[in-house]
C-alpha positions in Angstrom: -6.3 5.7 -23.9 -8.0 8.4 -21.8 -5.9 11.9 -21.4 -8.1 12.7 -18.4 -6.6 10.0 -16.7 -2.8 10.9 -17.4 -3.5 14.4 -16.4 -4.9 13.6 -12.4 -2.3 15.2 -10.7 0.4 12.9 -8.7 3.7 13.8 -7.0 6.7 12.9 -5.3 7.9 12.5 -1.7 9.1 14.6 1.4 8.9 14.2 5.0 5.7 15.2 6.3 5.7 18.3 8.9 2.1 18.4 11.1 0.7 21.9 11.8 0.5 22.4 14.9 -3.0 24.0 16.4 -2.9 25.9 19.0 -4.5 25.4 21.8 -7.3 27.6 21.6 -7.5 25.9 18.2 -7.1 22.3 19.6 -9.8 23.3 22.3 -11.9 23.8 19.8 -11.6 20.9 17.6 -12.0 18.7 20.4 -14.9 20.8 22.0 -16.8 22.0 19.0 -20.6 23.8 18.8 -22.3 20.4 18.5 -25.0 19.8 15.7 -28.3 21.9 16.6 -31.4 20.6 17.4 -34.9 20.2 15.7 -37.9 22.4 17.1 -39.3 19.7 20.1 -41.6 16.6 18.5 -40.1 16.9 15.4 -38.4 13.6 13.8 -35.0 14.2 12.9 -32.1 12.1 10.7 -29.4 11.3 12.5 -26.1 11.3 11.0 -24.5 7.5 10.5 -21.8 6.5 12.8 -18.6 7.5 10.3 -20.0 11.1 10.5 -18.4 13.7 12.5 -20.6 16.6 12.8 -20.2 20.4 14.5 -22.2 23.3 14.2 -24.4 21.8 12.0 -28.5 22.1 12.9 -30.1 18.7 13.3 -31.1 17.7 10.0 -35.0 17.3 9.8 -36.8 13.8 8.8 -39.2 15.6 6.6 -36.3 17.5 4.3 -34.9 14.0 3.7 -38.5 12.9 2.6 -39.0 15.8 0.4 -35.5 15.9 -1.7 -34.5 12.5 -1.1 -35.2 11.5 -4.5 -32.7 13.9 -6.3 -30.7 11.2 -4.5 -30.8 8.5 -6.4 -29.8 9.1 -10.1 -28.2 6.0 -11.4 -25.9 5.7 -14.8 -23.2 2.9 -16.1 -19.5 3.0 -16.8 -17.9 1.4 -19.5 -15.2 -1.0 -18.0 -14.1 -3.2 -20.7 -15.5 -5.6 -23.5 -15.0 -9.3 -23.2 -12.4 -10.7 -25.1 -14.2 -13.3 -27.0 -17.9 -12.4 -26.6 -20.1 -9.8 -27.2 -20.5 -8.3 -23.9 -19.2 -5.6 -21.6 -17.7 -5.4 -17.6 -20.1 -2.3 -16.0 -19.8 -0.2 -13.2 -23.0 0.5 -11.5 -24.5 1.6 -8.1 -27.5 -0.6 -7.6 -30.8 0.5 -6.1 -30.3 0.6 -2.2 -26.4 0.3 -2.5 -23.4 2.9 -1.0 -21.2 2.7 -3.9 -20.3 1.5 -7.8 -19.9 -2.3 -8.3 -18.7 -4.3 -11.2 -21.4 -5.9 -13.3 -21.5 -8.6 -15.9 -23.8 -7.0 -19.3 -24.5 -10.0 -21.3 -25.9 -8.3 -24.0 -27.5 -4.5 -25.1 -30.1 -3.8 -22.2 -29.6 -7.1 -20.6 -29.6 -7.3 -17.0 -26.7 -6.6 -14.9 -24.8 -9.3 -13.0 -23.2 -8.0 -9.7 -19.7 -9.3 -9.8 -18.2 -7.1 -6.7 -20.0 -6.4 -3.6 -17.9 -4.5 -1.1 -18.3 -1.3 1.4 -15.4 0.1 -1.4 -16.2 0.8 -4.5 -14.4 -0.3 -7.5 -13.9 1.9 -11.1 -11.4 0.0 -12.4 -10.8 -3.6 -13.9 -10.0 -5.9 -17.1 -10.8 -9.2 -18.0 -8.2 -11.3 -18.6 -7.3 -11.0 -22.7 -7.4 -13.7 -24.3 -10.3 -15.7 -23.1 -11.9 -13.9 -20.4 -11.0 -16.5 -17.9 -11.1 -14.5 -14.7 -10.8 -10.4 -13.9 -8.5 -8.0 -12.2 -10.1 -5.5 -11.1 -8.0 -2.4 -8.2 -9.9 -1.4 -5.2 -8.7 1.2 -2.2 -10.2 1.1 1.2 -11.5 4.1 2.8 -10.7 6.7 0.3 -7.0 6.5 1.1 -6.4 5.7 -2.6 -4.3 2.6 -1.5 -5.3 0.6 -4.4 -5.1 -3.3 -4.5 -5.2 -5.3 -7.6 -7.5 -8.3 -7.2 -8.4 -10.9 -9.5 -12.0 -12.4 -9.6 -12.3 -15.8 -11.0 -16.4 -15.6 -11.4 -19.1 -14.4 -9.4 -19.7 -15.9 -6.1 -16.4 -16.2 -5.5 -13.8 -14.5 -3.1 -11.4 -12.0 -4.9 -7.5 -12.9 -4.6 -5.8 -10.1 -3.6 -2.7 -10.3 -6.1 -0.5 -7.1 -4.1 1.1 -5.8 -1.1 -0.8 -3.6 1.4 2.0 -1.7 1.8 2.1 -0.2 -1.7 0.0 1.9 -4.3 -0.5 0.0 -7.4 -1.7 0.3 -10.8 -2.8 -1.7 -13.7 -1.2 -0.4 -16.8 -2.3 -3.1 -19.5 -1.8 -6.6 -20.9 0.8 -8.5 -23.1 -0.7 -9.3 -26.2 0.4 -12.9 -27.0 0.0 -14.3 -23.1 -1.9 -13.6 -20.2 0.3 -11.6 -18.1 -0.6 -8.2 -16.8 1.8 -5.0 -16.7 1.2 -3.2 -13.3 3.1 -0.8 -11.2 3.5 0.0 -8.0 5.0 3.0 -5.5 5.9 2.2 -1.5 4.2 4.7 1.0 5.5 6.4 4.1 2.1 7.4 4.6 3.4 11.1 5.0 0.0 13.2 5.6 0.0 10.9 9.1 4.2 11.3 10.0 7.0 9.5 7.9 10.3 9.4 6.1 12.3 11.3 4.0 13.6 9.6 0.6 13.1 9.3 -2.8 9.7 7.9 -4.7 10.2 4.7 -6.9 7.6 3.6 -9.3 8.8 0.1 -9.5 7.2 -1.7 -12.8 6.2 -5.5 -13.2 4.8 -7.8 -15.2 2.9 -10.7 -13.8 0.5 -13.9 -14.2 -2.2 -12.9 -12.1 -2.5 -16.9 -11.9 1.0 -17.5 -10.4 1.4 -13.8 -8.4 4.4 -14.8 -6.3 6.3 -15.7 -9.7 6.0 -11.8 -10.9 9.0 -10.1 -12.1 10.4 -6.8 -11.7 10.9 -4.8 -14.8 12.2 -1.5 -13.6 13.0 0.7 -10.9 11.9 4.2 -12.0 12.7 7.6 -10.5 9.8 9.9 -9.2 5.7 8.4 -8.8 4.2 9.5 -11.9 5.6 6.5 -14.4 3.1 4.4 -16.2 2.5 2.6 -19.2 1.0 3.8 -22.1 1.0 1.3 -25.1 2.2 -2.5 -25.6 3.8 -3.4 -28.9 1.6 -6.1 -30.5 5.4 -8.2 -30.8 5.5 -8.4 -27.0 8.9 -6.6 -27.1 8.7 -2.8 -26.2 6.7 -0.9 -23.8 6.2 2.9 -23.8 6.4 4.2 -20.5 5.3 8.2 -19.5 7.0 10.0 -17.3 4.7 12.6 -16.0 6.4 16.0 -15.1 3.6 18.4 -15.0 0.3 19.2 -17.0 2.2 21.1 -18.6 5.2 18.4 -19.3 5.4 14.8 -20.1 8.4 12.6 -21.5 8.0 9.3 -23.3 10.2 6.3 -23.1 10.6 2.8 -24.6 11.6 -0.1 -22.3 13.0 -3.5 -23.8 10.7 -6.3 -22.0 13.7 -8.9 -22.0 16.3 -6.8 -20.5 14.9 -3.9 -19.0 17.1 -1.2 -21.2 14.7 2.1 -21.5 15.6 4.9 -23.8 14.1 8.1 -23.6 12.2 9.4 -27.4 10.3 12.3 -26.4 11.1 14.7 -26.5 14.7 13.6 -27.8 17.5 13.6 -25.0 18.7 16.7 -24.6 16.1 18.9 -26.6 15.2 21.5 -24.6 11.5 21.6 -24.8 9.0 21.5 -22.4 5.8 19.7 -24.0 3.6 16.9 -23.4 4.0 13.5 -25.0 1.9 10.5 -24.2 2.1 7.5 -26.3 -1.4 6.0 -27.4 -0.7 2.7 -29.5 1.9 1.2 -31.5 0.9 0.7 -35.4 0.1 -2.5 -36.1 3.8 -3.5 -37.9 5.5 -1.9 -34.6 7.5 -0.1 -37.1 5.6 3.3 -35.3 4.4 5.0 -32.4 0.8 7.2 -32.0 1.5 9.7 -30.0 -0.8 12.8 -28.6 1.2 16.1 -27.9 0.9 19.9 -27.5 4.6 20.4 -29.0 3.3 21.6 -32.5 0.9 24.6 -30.6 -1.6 25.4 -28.1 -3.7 21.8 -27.8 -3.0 18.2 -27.7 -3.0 16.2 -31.6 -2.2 12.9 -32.5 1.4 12.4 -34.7 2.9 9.6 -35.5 6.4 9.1 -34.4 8.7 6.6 -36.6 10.6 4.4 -35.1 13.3 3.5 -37.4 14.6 7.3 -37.9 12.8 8.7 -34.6 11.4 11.6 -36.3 7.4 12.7 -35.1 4.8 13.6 -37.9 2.0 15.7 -37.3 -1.4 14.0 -38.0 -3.7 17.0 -38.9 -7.5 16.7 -37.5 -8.3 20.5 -38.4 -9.8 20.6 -35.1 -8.1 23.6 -32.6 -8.9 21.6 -29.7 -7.2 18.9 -27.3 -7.9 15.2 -28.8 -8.9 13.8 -25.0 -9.0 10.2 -25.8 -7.8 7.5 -28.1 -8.9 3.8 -29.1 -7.8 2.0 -32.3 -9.3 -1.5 -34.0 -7.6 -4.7 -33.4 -6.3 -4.8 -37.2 -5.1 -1.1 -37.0 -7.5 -0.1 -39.6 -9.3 2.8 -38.0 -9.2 5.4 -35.2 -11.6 6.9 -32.8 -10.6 10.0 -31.5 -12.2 12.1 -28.5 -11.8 16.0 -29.1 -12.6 18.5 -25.6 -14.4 20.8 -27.9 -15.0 23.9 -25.2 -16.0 21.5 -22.6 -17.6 18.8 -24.5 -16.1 15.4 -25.6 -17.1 14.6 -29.6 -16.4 12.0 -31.3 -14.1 12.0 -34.5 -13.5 8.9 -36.8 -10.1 8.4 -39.3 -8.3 5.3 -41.4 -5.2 4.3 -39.3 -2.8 4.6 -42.7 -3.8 7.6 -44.3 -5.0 9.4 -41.2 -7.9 10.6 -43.4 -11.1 11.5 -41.8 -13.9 8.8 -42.2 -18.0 9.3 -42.6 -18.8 10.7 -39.0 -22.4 8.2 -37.3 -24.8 10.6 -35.9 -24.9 9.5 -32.2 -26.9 10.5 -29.3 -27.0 13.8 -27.8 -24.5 14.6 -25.0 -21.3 14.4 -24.3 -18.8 11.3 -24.8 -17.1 9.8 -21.2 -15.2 6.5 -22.9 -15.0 4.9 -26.2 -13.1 1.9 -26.7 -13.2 -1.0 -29.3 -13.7 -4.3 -28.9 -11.2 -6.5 -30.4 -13.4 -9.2 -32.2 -15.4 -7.1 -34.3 -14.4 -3.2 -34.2 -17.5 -2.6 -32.3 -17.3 0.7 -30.2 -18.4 0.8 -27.1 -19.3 4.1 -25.6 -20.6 6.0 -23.0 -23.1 9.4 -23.2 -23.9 11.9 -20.4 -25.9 15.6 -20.4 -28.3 17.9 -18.8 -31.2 15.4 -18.7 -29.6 12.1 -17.5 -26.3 10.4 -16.3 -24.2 8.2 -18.1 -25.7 5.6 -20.6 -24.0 3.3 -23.2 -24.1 2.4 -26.5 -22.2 0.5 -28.7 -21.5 1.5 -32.5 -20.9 -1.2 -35.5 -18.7 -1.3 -38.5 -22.5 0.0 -40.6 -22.7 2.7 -38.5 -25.7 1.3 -36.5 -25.9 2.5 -33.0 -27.0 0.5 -30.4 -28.4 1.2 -26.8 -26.9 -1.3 -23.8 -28.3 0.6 -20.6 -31.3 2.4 -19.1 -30.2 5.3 -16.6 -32.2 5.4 -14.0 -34.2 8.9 -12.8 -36.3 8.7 -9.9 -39.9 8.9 -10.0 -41.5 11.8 -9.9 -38.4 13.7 -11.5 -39.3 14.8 -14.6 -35.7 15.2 -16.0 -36.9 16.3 -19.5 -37.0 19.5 -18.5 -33.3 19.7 -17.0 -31.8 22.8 -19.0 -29.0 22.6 -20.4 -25.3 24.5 -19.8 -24.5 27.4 -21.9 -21.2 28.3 -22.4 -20.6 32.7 -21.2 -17.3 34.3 -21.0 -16.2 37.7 -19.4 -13.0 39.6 -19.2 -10.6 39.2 -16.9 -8.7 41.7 -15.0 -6.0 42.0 -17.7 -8.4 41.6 -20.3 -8.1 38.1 -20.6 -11.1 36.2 -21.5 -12.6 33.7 -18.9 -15.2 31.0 -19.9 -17.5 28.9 -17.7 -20.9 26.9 -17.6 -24.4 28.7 -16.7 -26.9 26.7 -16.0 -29.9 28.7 -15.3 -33.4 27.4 -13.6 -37.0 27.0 -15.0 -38.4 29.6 -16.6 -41.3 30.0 -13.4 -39.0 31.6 -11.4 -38.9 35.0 -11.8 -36.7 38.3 -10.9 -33.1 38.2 -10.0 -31.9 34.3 -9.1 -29.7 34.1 -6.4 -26.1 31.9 -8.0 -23.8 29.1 -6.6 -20.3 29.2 -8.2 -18.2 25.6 -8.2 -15.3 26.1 -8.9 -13.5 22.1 -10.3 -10.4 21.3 -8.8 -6.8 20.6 -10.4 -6.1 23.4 -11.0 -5.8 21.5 -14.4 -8.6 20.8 -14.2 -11.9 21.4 -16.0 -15.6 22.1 -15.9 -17.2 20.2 -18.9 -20.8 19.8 -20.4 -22.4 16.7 -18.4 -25.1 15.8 -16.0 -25.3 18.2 -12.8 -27.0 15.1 -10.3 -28.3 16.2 -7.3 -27.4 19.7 -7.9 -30.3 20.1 -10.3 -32.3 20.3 -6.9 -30.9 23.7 -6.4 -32.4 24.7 -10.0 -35.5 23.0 -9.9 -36.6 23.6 -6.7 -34.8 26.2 -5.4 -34.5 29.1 -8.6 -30.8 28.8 -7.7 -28.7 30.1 -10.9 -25.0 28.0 -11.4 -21.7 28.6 -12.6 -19.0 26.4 -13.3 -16.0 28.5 -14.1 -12.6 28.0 -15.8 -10.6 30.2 -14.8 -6.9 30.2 -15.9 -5.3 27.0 -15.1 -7.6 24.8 -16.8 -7.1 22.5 -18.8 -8.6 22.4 -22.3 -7.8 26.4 -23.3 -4.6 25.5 -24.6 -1.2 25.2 -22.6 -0.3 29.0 -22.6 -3.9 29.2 -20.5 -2.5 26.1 -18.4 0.4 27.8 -17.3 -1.6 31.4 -16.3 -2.0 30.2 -12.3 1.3 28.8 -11.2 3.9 29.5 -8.9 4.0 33.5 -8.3 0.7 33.6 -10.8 -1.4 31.3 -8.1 -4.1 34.7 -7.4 -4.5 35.4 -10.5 -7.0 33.1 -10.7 -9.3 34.2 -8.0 -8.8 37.9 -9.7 -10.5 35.7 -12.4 -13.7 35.1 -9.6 -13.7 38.7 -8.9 -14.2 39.6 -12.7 -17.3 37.0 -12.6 -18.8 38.8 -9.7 -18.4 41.8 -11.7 -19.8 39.7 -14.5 -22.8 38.6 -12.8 -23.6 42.0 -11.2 -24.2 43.3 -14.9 -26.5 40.2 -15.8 -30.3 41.4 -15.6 -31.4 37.6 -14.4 -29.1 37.1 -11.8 -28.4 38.5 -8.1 -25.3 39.4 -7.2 -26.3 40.5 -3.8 -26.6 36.1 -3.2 -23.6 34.6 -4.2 -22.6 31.6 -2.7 -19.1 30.2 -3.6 -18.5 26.6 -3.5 -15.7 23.9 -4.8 -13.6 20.6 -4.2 -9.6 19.7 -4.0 -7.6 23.1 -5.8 -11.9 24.5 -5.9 -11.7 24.1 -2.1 -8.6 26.5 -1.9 -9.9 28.6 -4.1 -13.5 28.9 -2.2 -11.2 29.9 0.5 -9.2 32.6 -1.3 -13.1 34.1 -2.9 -13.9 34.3 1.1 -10.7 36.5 1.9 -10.5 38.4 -1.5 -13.9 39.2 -1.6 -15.6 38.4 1.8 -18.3 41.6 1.3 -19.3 39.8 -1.8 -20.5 36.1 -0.8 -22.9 35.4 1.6 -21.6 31.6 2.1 -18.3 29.5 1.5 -18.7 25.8 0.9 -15.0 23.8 0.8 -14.7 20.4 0.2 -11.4 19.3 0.7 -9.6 22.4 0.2 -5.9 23.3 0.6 -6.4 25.8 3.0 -2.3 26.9 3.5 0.1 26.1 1.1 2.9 25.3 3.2 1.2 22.7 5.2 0.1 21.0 2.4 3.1 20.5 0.3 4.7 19.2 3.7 1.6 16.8 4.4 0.7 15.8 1.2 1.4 12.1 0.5 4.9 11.8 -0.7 4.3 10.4 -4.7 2.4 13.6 -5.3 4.9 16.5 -3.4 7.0 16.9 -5.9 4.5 17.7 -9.2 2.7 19.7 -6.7 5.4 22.1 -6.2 6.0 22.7 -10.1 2.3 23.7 -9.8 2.2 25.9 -6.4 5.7 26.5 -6.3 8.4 25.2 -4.3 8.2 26.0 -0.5 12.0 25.2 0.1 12.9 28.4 -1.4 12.4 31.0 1.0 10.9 33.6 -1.6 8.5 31.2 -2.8 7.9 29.9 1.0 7.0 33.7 1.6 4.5 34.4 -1.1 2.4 30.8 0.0 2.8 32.1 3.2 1.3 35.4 2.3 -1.6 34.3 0.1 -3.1 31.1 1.8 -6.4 30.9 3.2 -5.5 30.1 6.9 -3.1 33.5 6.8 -6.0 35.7 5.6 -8.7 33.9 8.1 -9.5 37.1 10.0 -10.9 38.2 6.4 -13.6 35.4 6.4 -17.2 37.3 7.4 -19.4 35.4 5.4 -20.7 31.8 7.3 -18.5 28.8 6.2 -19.1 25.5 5.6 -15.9 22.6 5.3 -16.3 18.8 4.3 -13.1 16.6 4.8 -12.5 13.0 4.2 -10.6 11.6 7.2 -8.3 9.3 5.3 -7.6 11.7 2.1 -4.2 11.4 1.2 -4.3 14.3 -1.4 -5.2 17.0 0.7 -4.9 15.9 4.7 -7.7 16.1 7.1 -5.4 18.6 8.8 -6.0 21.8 6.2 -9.8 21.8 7.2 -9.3 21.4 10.8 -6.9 24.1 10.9 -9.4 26.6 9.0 -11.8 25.6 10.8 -10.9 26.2 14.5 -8.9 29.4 13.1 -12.1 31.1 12.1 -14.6 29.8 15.2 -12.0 32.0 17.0 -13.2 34.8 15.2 -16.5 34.1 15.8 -17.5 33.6 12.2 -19.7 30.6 12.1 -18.3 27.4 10.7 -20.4 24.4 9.8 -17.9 21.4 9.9 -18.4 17.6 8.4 -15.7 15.2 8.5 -16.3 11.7 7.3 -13.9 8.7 8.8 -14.6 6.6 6.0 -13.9 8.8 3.0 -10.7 10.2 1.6 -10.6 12.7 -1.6 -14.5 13.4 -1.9 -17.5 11.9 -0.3 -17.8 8.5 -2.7 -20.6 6.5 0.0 -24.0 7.6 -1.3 -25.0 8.0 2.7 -22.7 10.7 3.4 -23.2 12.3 0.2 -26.8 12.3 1.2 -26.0 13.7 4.5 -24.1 16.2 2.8 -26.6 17.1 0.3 -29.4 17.8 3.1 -26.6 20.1 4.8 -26.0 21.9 1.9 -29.5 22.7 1.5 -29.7 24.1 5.1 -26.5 26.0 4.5 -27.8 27.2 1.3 -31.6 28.0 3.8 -29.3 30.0 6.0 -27.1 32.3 4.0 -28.3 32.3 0.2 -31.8 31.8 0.3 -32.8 34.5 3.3 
C-alpha cells in the first residue's frame, strides 16, 4: 500500500456554473495573436494537429535538433509480480512511443514484452492472482481520468473492456481464495462541461473479470473518495477508507456476504480528526495494520485488535511519515517506506514483534514502490535520483540485491554529472521555517544564476528527491538555478504544517514565496533580479498568486493547469472531487468564504500581472477545467500584458503524450530566451 496514492486529492459533486467571458474576452479567445514566425528560409516545427497555439513564436527546426535529446529519458514502473513465476508486469515508454505501456519482464534485465499498445497510456494493472491467467489493467482516454478496467488475456490480443463508459472506476484488489477482483466505481455528470445537481455514490463490487455481467454490488457508499484498503486472507471482511481530507480519513470494515459495514476508526462518535488508512490484515485476521497521524505530527504504523477494537502504536523511532507498506505472504516481515525530508528509505521489521530487522544496503536514490512477491518474499523495488529515472531491482530473503532494468539516457548526455538536490530552508513571514529543493548548475557557470521556482501541486502535496528529466536542460545548458519549494500545506512536515494554507490561511502560502525571494536575494550565487515562477494544478494557482503579489519581482509566469479563481473552480470542477476541495479552499456557499476567494484569486488581481505569462491547459482535464486558463488568459491580453497560450485537445491534468510535452519543452525554452535569460 502506497500513502501517495490515498492522498491525490478527490471530491464530491455540485452543479457546474460556466464563467461567462465577456466579449471582449470571448473575442479574444476566438481571435488570438497567432503563433509568430521564423526569420524567412528558416525551417521551422510545426505544432501537431491536437495543439492549439497563440502568441507563441514559431518554434525553430534547429532548437528541436539541439535539445531534443533531453527528450527522451526512459525509466520502468513496477506494476506487479506474477503470481506463480518469477517475473514482473512493467510500465515503460518505448523508444519512438507517445506514452507508457505495459510490458512483460521475464526475468532481471530481460527484455521487455509490449503487452498494451494504445494512444492512452496505462499505469495501472494486476495479473490475475492465483495463476496469472490473464490481466486487468484501467486505462482513461484523453486525460479525462475516465478510467476503464480491461482485462488482457495475452499479448496479441484485443483487451475486453469489463466497465461502463459512463462511470469512473477503480481496481481496489483481489479475493485471496478465488479469482474475483474488488473494484469501484462513481457515475459522472461530467460537471466541468454542464450537469446535475445530486449526491456522489462510490458504489463497490466484486467481480469475475471472466463472467463481467455476473458482478455483484457490494455497497452503495456516500461521497467519491471510498476505496479499499486491505482484504482479509479468510475472504470475509474488507476495510474500506473513507477519505475526508489530507488531513482526515475514517476506516471501516464491510462483511463480504451481507454487506453490513461498521465504522472502527476513529471509533463512532470520537471526536477526533486524524488519518486512518488500513494497510493489511495479520495473517490470523485476528488484527488490522493500520498507518495514522492520531498519536502526533506524522503518519506510523499500529496495529489495531480486532476482538476488543483497541489501536497499538508500533514504534519505528523514525519522526517521519511511513509512505508505503508491503508485507510477505506468510506475515513474517514488513517493508516500510519512511518520507524522510523528501526522500523515500527503506525500513525492514518482523511482522509479530514489530522489531527492526538488519537493514540491505541498496542503491542510491530514492525508493518509488516496493512490494513483495508472494512465492518467495522477494521485493521488488523501484530507485530514482539526480542522475537517472526510475530503475528496478529486486531484493532476496539473503539480502542480495538484484538489478531488473537499464534506464535509458540519451547519447551524448553525460548524466554522471547531474547534481544533486540539497535541501535549504528560510524563514517565513511569521518566523516559520520553509524548506525546499536547490538544485544548482555546473560548476562552469559563473556569477549570479538566474532561478526557476516550481512550485508541486496539492496543495498536499510535495516536492521530493528524484530525477528532474528534461529540466536538467535548464541546468546544464542554460546555468539556470532551481527551486522546488514546500511551502506550508505540504505534505510530509507533519499535519499541523498540512493544515497552515487552508480556508482563510490560503495566502499564506505565497507570503511563504515572498520570503524565498527574500531568501534568494541574500544568496551570493543566485540572481534575484531573474526569477521566473513556474508550477502545475494548486502550483498553477499559486504561479498566479507570485505574479499578483509580487509582479515587480518575476520576470516570467509559467501555469500549467492552474486554478486561476476559486469560485469558478469549485463550481466547474468534476463533481467527485467538489466536496474535499472545499474543506481545502473553503466553502464558496458561505458568503464570507465566497468573499475572501473572491478577493484573493488570480483572475480578480489580473490587472497586477506585468511580468509576460505563459498558460498550458489540457482540453479534457476534469480537475481543473479548460475554462480557468482561458479566462486568465483573455483577462490579461486585455491589459496588454503578453500571454503565451498552449492548449492541448488531447490531454487532461498535465501534458502525458511525449509530443506535446516536447512541444512544450521547446516553448518553455523560448519563454525562458525571452524573459529570464535577456
Amino acid at each position: 500500500m502506497n500513502m501517495s496514492n490515498l492522498r491525490r486529492p478527490l471530491c464530491a459533486r455540485m452543479v457546474c456554473i460556466l464563467m461567462v467571458l465577456s466579449a471582449p474576452a470571448l473575442a479574444q479567445l476566438q481571435a488570438p495573436p497567432g503563433a509568430g514566425s521564423a526569420p524567412a528560409g528558416q525551417a521551422v516545427l510545426a505544432p501537431n494537429s491536437n495543439l492549439l497555439v497563440q502568441g507563441i513564436p514559431a518554434v525553430p527546426q534547429s532548437l528541436a535538433d539541439a535539445v531534443g535529446r533531453y527528450n527522451d529519458f526512459r525509466g520502468h514502473g513496477f506494476v506487479d509480480w506474477h503470481p506463480t513465476q518469477r517475473e514482473m508486469l512493467v510500465t515503460h515508454r518505448k523508444a519512438g512511443a507517445n506514452t507508457s505501456q505495459l510490458y512483460r519482464l521475464s526475468k532481471p534485465m530481460g527484455e521487455l514484452e509490449q503487452l498494451t499498445d494504445a494512444a492512452d497510456p496505462v499505469n495501472s494493472a494486476s495479473y490475475e492472482p492465483r495463476k496469472g491467467r490473464y490481466i486487468v489493467f484501467a486505462r482513461a482516454s484523453g486525460g479525462n481520468e475516465v478510467a476503464q478496467l480491461y482485462r488482457l488475456d495475452g499479448q496479441g490480443k484485443e483487451p475486453v473492456l469489463l466497465t461502463s463508459p459512463d462511470e469512473r472506476h477503480a481496481m481496489n484488489g483481489w479475493l485471496h481464495k478465488s479469482s474475483q477482483l474488488l473494484f469501484t466505481s462513481v457515475p459522472l455528470d461530467r460537471t466541468a462541461q454542464g450537469g446535475s445537481r445530486g449526491q456522489v455514490m462510490t458504489q463497490l463490487w466484486l467481480m469475475d473479470p471472466e463472467k463481467p455481467a455476473d458482478k455483484r454490488k457490494l455497497a452503495e457508499l456516500p461521497g467519491g473518495g471510498w476505496g479499499v484498503g486491505s482484504v482479509s486472507w479468510d475472504d470475509k471482511h474488507v476495510a474500506l477508507t473513507e477519505y475526508i481530507s489530507a488531513n482526515e480519513s475514517r476506516i471501516w470494515l464491510m462483511d463480504l456476504a451481507s454487506g453490513a459495514k461498521r465504522q472502527v476508526l476513529p471509533a463512532p462518535g470520537e471526536q477526533l480528526r486524524a488519518t486512518h488508512f488500513p494497510a493489511a490484515f495479520t495473517r490470523d485476521n485476528k488484527s488490522l495494520l493500520v498507518l495514522s497521524n492520531r498519536f502526533g505530527e506524522f503518519v506510523e504504523p499500529a496495529r489495531f485488535k480486532l476482538a476488543d477494537a483497541k489501536l497499538e502504536r508500533i514504534a519505528t523511532d523514525i519522526p517521519w511519515d511511513v509512505s508505503g507498506i508491503t508485507q510477505t505472504e506468510d506475515g513474517k516481515r514488513l517493508a516500510l517506506q519512511f518520507n524522510i525530508d523528501g526522500r523515500d528509505e527503506l525500513r525492514f521489521y518482523d511482522a509479530h514483534s514489530f522489531k527492526p530487522l538488519p537493514a540491505p544496503k541498496l542503491p542510491a536514490g530514492s525508493i518509488g514502490s516496493a512490494h513483495f512477491d508472494r512465492q518467495r518474499g522477494e521485493l521488488a523495488f523501484s530507485i530514482n535520483g539526480a542522475q537517472g529515472p526510475s530503475q528496478l531491482y529486486s531484493l532476496n530473503g539473503k539480502g542480495e540485491v538484484q538489478p531488473w532494468t537499464q534506464a535509458y539516457v540519451p547519447p551524448g548526455i553525460d548524466n554522471r554529472q547531474f547534481t544533486d538536490q540539497q535541501v535549504v530552508r528560510w524563514k517565513s513571514f511569521d518566523g516559520r521555517e520553509i524548506s525546499g529543493l536547490l538544485t544548482l548548475p555546473p560548476a562552469k557557470f559563473s556569477g549570479k544564476r538566474p532561478v526557476v521556482i516550481s512550485i508541486h501541486g496539492g496543495p498536499e502535496g510535495q516536492a521530493t528527491v528524484g530525477f528532474l528529466g528534461r529540466n536538467n536542460y535548464y541546468l546544464q545548458e542554460l546555468g539556470v538555478a532551481f527551486i522546488q519549494p514546500n511551502v506550508r500545506g505540504s505534505s510530509g512536515f507533519g499535519k499541523t504544517y498540512l493544515d497552515l494554507d487552508n480556508g482563510f490561511k490560503r495566502e499564506d502560502s505565497v507570503k511563504d514565496i515572498g520570503a524565498l525571494l527574500d531568501w534568494i536575494a541574500t544568496q551570493p550565487n543566485l540572481d534575484a533580479s531573474r526569477v521566473l515562477v513556474t508550477g502545475g494544478s494548486y502550483g498553477g494557482y499559486m504561479t498566479l498568486a507570485v505574479a499578483t503579489n509580487y509582479p515587480e519581482r518575476i520576470v516570467g509566469a509559467l501555469d500549467v493547469v492552474g486554478i486561476s479563481h476559486f469560485v469558478t473552480f469549485l463550481n466547474n470542477t468534476e463533481s467527485y472531487r467538489r466536496d474535499l476541495r472545499r474543506v481545502e479552499y473553503g466553502d464558496e456557499r458561505g458568503p464570507a468564504m465566497k468573499a475572501h476567494l473572491e478577493k484573493i484569486s488570480p483572475l480578480s488581481n489580473s490587472a497586477k500581472i506585468k511580468a509576460p505569462l505563459f498558460v498550458v491547459q489540457g482540453k479534457n482535464d476534469p480537475r481543473v477545467p479548460y475554462t480557468e486558463a482561458e479566462q486568465i488568459v483573455a483577462k490579461v491580453r486585455e491589459q496588454g500584458t503578453p500571454v503565451w497560450y498552449l492548449r492541448a485537445d488531447n490531454e487532461g491534468h498535465g501534458f502525458a503524450r511525449k509530443e506535446n510535452q516536447d512541444y512544450l519543452f521547446y516553448a518553455t525554452i523560448m519563454f525562458m530566451q525571452q524573459t529570464l535569460l535577456k
